[in-house]
N, C-alpha and C positions, 0 to 999 in steps of 0.2 A: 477476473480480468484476463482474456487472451494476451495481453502485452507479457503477461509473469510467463504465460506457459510458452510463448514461442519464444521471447528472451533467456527465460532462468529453468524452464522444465519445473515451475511451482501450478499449483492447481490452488485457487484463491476460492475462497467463501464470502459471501457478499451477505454482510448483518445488516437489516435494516436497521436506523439509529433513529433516535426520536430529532424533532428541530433540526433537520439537515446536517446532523454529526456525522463526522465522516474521522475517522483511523484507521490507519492500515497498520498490523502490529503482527509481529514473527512469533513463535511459540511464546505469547502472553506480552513482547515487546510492543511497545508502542514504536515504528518508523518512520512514520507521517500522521501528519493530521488535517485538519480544515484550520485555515491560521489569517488572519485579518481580512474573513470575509472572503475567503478566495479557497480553492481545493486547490491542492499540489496536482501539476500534468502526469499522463504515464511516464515519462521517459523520469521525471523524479521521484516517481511512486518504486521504479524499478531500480534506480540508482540507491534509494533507502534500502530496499528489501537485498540488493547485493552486498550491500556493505554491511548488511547483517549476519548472510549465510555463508560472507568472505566469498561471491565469484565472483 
């Protein structure tokens, strides 16, 4: 995702998942997920993964 690398300086991997699973997850953490049928936005994808790596 360009949103990590121009927000956080993170360089993101994108795993395709089978059935539209979606996580976003920091060295083995789960931060986000796909949660009642809905994906969490960038700006929430970025807000999990900073309050992971504490910026």
């Amino acid at each position: 995702m360009d949103v990590l690398r121009e927000e956080l300086g993170l360089e993101a991997t994108l795993i395709k998942g089978a059935s539209g699973i979606f996580t976003v997850a920091v060295n083995g953490t789960i931060v986000a997920r796909k949660a009642a049928g809905s994906f969490p936005d960038e700006e929430e994808i970025v807000r999990c993964v900073a309050r992971v790596i504490g910026g």
